[in-house]
RODO-2510 file (C-alpha; in nm, 4 decimals, decimal comma):
residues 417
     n   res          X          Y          Z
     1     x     0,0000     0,0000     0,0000
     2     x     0,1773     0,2997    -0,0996
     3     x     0,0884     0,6804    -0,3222
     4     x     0,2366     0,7796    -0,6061
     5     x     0,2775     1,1152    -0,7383
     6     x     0,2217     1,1963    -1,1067
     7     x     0,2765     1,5747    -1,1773
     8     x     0,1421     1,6850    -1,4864
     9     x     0,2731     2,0104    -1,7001
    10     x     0,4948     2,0382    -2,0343
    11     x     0,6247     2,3492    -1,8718
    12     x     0,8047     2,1024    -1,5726
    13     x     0,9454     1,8959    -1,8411
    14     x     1,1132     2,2248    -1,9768
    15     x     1,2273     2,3408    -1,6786
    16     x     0,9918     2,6817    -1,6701
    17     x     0,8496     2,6274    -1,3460
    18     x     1,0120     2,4627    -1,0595
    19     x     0,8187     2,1597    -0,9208
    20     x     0,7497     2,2388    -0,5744
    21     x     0,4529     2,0355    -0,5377
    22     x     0,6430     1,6936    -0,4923
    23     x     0,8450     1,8118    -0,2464
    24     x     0,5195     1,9478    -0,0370
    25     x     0,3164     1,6565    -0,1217
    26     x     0,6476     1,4182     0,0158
    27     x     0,6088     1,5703     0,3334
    28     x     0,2942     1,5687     0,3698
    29     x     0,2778     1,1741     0,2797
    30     x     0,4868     1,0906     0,5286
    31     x     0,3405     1,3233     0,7769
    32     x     0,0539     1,0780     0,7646
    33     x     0,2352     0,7847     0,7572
    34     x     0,1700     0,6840     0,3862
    35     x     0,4653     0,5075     0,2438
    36     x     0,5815     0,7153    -0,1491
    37     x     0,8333     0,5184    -0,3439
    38     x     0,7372     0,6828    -0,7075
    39     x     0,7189     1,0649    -0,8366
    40     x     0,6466     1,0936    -1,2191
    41     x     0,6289     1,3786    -1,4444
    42     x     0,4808     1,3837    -1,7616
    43     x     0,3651     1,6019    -2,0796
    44     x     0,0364     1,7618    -2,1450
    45     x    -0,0209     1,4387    -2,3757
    46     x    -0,3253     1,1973    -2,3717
    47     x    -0,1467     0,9317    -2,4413
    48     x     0,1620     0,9161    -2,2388
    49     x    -0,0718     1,0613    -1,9241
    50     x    -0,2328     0,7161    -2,0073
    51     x     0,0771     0,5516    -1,9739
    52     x     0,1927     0,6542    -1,6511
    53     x    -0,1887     0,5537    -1,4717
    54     x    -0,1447     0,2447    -1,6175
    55     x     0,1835     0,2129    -1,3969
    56     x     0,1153     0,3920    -1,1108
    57     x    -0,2203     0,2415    -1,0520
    58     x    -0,0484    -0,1469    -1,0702
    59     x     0,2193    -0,0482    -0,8205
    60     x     0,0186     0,2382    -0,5576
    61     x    -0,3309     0,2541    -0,3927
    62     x    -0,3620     0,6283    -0,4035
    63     x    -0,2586     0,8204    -0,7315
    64     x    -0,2138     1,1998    -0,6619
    65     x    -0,2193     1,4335    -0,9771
    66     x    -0,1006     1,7856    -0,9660
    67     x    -0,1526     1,9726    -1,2683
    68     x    -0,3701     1,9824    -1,6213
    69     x    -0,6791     2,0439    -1,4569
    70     x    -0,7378     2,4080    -1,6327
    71     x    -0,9475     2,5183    -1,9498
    72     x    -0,7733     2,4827    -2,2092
    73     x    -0,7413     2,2393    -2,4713
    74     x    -0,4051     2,0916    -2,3556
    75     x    -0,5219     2,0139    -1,9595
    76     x    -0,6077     1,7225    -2,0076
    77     x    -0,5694     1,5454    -1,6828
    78     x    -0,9260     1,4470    -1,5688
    79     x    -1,0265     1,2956    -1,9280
    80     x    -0,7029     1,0882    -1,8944
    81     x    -0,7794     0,9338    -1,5825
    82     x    -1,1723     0,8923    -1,6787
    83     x    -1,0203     0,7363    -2,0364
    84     x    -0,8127     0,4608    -1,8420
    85     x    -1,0781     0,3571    -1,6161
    86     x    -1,3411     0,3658    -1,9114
    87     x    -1,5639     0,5787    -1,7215
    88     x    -1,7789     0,8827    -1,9130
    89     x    -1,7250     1,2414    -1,7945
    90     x    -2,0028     1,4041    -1,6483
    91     x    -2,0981     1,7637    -1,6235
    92     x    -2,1521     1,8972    -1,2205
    93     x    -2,3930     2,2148    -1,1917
    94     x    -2,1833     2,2872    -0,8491
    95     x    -1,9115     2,3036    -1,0085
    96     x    -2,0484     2,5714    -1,2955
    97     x    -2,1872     2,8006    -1,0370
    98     x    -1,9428     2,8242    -0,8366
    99     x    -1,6871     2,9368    -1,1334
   100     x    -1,9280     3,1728    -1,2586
   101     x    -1,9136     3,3048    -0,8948
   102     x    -1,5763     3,3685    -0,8686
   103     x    -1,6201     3,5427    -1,2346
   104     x    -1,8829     3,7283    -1,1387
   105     x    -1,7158     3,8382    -0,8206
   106     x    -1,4386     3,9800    -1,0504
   107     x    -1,6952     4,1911    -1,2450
   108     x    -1,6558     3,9160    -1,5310
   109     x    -1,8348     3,6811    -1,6923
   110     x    -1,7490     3,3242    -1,7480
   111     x    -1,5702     3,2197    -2,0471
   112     x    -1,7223     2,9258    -2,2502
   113     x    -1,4089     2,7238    -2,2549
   114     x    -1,4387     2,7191    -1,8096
   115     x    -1,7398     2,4625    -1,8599
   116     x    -1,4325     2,2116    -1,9295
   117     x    -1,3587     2,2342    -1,5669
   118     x    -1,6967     2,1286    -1,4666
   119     x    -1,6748     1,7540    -1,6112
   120     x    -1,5280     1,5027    -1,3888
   121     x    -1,5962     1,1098    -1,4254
   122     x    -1,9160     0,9602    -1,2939
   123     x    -1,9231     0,9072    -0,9632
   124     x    -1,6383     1,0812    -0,8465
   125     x    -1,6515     1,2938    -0,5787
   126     x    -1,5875     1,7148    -0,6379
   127     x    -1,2611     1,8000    -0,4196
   128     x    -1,3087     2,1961    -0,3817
   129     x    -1,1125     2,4599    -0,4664
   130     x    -1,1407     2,7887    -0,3037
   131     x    -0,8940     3,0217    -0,4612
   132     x    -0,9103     2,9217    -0,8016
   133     x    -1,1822     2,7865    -1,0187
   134     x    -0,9939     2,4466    -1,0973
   135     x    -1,1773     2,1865    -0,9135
   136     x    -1,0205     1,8279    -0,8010
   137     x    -1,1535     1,5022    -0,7609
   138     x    -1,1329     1,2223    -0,4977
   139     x    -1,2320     0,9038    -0,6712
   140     x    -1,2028     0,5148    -0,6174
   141     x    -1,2806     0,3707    -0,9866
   142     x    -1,1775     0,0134    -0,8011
   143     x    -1,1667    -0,1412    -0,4638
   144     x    -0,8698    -0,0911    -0,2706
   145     x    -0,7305     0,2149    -0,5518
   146     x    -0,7878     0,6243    -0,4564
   147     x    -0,7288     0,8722    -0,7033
   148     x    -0,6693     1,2602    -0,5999
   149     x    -0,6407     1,5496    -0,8356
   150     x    -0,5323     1,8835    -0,7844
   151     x    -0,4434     2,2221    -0,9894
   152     x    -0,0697     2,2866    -1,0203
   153     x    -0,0902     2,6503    -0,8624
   154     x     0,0921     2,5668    -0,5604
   155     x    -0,1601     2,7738    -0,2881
   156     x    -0,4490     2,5937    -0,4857
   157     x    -0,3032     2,2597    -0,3869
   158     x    -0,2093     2,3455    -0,0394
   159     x    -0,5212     2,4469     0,0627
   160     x    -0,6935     2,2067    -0,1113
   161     x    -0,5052     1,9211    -0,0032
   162     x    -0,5357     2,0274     0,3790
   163     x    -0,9259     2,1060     0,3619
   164     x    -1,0188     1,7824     0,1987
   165     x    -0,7588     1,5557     0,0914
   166     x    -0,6411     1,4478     0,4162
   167     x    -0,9257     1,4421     0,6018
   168     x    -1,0497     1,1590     0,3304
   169     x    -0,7091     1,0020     0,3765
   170     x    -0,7549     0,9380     0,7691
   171     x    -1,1076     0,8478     0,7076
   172     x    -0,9752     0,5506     0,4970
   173     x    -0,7551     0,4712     0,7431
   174     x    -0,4389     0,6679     0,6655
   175     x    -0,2653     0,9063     0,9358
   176     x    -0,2833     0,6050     1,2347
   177     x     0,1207     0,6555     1,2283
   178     x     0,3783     0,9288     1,0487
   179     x     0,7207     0,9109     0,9380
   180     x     0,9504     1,1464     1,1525
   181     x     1,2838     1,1867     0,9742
   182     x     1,5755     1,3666     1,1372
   183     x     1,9244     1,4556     0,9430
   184     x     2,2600     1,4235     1,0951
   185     x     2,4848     1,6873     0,8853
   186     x     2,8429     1,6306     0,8284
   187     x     3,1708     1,8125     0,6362
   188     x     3,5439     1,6993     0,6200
   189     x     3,4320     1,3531     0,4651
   190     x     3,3259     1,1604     0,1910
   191     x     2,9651     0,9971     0,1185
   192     x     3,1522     0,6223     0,0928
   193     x     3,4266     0,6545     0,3866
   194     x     3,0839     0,7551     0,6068
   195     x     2,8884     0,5235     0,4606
   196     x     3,1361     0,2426     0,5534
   197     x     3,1776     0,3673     0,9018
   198     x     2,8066     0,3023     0,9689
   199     x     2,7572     0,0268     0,7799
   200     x     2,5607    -0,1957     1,0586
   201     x     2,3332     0,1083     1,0659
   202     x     2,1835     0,0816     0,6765
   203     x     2,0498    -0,2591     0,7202
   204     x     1,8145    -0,1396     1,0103
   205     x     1,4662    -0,1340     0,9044
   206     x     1,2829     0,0704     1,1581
   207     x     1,4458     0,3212     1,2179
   208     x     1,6061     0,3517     0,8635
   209     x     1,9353     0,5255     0,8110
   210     x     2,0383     0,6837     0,4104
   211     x     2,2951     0,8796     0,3017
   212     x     2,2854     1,1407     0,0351
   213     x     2,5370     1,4022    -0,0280
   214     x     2,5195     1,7799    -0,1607
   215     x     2,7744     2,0612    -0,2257
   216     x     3,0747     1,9291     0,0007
   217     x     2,8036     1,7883     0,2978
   218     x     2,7212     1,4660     0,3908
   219     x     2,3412     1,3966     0,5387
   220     x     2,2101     1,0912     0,7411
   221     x     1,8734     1,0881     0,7248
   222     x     1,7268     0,8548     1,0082
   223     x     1,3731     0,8140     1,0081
   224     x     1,1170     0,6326     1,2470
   225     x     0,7492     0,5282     1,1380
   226     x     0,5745     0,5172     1,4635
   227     x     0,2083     0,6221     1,6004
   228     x     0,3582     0,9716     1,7421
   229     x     0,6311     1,2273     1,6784
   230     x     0,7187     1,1199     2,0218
   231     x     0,7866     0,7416     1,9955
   232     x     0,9433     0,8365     1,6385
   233     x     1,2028     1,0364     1,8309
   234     x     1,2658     0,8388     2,0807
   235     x     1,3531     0,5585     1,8168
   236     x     1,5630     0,7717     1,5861
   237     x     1,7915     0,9264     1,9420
   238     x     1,9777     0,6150     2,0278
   239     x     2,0696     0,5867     1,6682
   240     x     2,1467     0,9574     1,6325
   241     x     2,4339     0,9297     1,9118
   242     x     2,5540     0,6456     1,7954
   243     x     2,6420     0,7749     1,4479
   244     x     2,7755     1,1111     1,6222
   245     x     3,0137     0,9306     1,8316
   246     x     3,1427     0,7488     1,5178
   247     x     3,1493     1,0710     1,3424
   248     x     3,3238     1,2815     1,6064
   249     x     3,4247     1,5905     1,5019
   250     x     3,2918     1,5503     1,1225
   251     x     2,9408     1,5448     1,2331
   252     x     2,8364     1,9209     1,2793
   253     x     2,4469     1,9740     1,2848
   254     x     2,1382     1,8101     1,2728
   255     x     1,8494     1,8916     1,0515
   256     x     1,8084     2,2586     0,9454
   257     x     2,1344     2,4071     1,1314
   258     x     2,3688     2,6164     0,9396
   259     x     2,8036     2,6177     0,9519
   260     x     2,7240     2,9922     1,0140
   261     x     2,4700     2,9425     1,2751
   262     x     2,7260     2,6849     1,4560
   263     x     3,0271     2,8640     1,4381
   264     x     2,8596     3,1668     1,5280
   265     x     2,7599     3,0032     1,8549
   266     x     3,0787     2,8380     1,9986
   267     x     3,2107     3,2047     1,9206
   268     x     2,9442     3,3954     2,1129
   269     x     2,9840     3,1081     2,4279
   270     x     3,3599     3,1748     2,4360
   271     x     3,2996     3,5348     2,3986
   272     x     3,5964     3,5104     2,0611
   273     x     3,5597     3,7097     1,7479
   274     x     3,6621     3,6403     1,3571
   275     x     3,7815     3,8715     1,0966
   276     x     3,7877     3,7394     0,7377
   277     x     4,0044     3,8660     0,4393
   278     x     3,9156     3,6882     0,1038
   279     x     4,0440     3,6918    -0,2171
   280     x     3,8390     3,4376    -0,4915
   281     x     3,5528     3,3980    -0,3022
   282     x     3,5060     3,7927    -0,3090
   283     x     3,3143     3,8880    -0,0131
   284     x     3,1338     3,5275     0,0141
   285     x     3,2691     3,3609     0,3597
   286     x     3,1415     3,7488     0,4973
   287     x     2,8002     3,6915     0,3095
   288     x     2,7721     3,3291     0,4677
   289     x     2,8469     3,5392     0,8421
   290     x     2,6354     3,7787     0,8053
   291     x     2,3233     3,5531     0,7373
   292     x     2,2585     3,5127     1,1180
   293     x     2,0938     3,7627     1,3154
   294     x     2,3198     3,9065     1,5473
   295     x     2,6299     3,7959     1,4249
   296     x     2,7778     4,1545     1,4669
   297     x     2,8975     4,0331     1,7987
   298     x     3,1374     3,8105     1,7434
   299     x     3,1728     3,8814     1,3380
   300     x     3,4166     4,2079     1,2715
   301     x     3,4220     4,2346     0,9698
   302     x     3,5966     4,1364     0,6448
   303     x     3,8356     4,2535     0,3537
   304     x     3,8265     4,1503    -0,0258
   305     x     4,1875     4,1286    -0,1374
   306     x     4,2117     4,0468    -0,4330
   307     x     4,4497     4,2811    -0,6051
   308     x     4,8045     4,1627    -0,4777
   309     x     4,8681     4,5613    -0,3564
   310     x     4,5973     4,4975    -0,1258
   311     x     4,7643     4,2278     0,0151
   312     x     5,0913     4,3529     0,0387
   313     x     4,9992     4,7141     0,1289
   314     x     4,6944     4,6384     0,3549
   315     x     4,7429     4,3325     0,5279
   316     x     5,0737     4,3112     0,5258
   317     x     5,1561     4,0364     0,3170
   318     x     5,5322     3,9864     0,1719
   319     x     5,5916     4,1470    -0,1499
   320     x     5,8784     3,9036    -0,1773
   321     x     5,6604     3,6043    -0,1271
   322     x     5,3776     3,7274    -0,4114
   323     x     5,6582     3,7021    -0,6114
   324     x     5,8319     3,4280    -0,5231
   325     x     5,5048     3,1995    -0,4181
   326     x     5,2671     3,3691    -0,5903
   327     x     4,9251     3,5130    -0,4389
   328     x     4,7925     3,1389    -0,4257
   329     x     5,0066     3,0061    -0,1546
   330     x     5,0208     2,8565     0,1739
   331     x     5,2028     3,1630     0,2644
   332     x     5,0119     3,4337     0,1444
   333     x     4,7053     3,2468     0,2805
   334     x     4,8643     3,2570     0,6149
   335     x     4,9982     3,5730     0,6232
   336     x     4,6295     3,7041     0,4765
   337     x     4,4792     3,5349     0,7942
   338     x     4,7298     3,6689     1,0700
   339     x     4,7358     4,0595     0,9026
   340     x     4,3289     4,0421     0,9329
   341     x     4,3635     3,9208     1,2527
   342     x     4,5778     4,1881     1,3302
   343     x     4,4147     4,4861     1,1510
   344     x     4,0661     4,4263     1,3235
   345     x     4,2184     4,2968     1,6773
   346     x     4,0222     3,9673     1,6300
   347     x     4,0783     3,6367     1,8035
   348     x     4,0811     3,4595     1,5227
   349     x     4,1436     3,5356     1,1540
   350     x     4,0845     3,3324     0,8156
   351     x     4,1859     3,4079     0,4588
   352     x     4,1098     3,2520     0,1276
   353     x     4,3073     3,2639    -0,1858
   354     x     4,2633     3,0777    -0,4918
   355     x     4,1835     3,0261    -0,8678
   356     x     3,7953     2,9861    -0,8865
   357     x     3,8017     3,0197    -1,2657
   358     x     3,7106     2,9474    -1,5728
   359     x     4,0407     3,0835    -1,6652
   360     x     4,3607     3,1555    -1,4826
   361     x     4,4610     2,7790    -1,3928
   362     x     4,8174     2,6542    -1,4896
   363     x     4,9828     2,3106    -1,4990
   364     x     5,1377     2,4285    -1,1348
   365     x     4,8536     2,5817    -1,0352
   366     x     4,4880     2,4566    -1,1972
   367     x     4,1625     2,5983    -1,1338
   368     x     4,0317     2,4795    -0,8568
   369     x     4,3434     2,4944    -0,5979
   370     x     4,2560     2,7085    -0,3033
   371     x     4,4241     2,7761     0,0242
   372     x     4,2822     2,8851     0,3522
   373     x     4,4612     3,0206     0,6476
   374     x     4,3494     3,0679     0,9870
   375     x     4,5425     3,2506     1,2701
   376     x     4,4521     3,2404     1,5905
   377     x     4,6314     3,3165     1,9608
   378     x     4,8407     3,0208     1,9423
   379     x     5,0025     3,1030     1,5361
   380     x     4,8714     3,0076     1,2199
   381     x     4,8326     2,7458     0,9472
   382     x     4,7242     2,7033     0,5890
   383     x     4,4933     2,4040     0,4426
   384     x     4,5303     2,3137     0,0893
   385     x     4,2314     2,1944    -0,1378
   386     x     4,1925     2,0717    -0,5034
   387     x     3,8263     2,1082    -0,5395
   388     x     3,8694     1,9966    -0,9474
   389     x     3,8679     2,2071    -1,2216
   390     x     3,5797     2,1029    -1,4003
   391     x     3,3533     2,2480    -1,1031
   392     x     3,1774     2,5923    -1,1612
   393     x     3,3251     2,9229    -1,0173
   394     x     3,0535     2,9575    -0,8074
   395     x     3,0618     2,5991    -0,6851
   396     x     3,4314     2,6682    -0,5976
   397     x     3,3830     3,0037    -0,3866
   398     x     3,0629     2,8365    -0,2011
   399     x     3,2786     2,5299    -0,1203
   400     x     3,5617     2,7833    -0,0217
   401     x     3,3633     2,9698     0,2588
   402     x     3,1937     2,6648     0,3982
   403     x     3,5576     2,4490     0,4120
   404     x     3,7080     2,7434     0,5844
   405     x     3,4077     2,7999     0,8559
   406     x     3,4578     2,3995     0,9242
   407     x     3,8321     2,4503     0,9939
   408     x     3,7303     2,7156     1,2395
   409     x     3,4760     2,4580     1,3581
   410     x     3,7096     2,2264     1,4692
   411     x     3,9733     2,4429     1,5612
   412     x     3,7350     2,5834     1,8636
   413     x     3,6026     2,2074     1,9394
   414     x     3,9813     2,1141     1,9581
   415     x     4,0403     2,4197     2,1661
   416     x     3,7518     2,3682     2,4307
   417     x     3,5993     1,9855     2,4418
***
């Protein structure tokens, strides 16, 4: 017994509107419990639309459409469905009115082509709309099979789907448990090496335990299906610690906390500052600071280097070492961090300097290579990365800032755990 959701739009398929629904309608299936193993997308097309019921109804009790429900000749959702399940489209009065209504209450009248909305398949059941005049169905064309439909406007859904979708899914028995995930967040290593390390943990079946990676992060999500949040968490915590204590120092956060948002805190408890100067990631390590409220107390301030006299002539760096070392060096880097440090009377300073790209890269030196240096009371020291040269600019400076807020991570974990 599982749903399936079939999103229906030529415009998703073409990437000219972001699918958003899935991800709401995910969390809201698991919210009640209701195991999801299959999202589809597919064309404003009669024939493929076909297709995919023909699939989804074999493998998934409840079928949940988003999409094609409008007026014009290419929505073409609800005769799909009522095709499949050879079952004649009928036209609702209720449905008529209450789009004239909403014309009327707009000082227009209805448009002929609007009566398309008002035919849904015999003996299906109308599934309001409010805001819009696209109205849903909630149907069972078999025993044992539900099928849901919904305009692709994403408040149109939302409501819709809380008012009378889920109330019909508890009455047939849905929503008795939920599925409480929570996501241990972790930097310094790789999806595999992780995976490996908690390798008696991904055979569990309740809780479960997946990894996924994204931008430089691992995730663990653990999740729980139980008959409260409650009993889901207190399935998912044993598990939690476990994987933290074989993490140590790698694991960082848990579910929606930020590098930012924990560095920023072990530097307010310890009462420390941080002064950045950056040179490829332009200003970006300050912009990933500066996204927590408050930060001003323990966040100086920054400087974008990235002309070599800046370097030399405002943080102090050796004109002899540009030269020698060139600005992409574990010297620079570390003289960067200690003349920030010293120009804003921090506690701690970090630098970055490095070759984001496109361009620039040599044999010696390819795009990609970055150094960070971070000085604090007891000296200084650089950290050299390759992040690959096929990676995009912005990729690189993003991955810059968040490598060099880790180092300061577990510099100040080192310093007081």
């Amino acid at each position: 017994m599982s749903a399936e959701v079939i999103c229906v739009g030529t415009e998703l398929l073409l990437g000219d509107i972001l699918n958003t629904n899935c991800q709401f309608l995910a969390t809201e299936l698991a919210n009640l419990g209701i195991p999801h193993y299959h999202q589809t997308v597919v064309g404003d097309n009669l024939e493929r639309l076909q297709q995919v019921i023909d699939i989804a109804s074999k493998r998934a009790s409840i079928l949940i459409f988003t999409g094609g429900l409008g007026p014009t000749p290419d929505d073409l959702t609800t005769e799909a469905i009522a095709n499949y399940f050879a079952t004649p489209l009928v036209e609702e009065d209720e449905i008529i009115q209450d789009i004239a209504a909403k014309f009327a209450a707009l000082g227009r009248k209805m448009s002929r082509s609007n009566y398309k909305q008002a035919l849904i398949p015999q003996g299906a059941t109308i599934l309001p709309n409010p805001l819009g005049t696209a109205p849903g169905i909630i149907w069972q064309p078999r025993p044992g099979l539900s099928v849901l439909s919904f305009p692709g406007v994403p408040s149109e859904m939302h409501r819709m789907w809380r008012d009378s979708a889920v109330p019909y899914l508890k009455s047939i028995g849905w929503g008795q448990e939920i599925i409480y995930s929570r996501t241990l967040r972790f930097r310094g290593i790789g999806e595999s090496t992780l995976a490996e390390k908690v390798s008696h943990l991904l055979e569990l079946n309740n809780p479960t335990v997946a990894p996924y990676a994204s931008k430089g992060e691992v995730r663990l999500r653990v999740s729980a299906k139980a008959t409260s949040e409650t009993e889901a968490i207190a399935m998912i915590s044993p598990i939690a610690e476990e994987i933290k204590e074989i993490a140590q120092e790698d694991y960082f956060g848990s579910d929606n906390d930020t590098l930012p948002a924990i560095v920023g805190d072990l530097l307010r408890q310890k009462k420390e500052t941080l002064a950045v100067a950056e040179s490829c990631t332009g200003g970006a390590l300050g912009g990933l600071l500066t996204t927590i409220p408050g930060s001003s107390e323990y966040f100086m301030g920054g400087l974008v280097a990235y002309n070599n006299w800046v370097k030399a002539y405002v943080l102090g760096v050796s004109e002899e070492d540009l030269i020698e070392f060139g600005a992409v060096s574990a010297s620079v880097a570390e003289q960067m961090a200690t003349g920030i440090k010293e120009l804003l009377g921090t506690t701690w300073g970090i630098s970055i300097t490095g070759i984001a790209g496109p361009g620039g890269g040599t044999e010696t030196k390819p795009v990609g290579l970055v150094y960070i240096g971070l000085a604090g009371d007891e000296g200084v020291e650089s950290f050299k990365y390759l992040f690959g040269s096929t990676r995009a600019r912005s990729l690189i400076r993003y991955l810059s800032a968040c490598n060099s807020l880790d180092r300061l991570r577990r510099k100040l974990l080192q310093k007081y755990h």
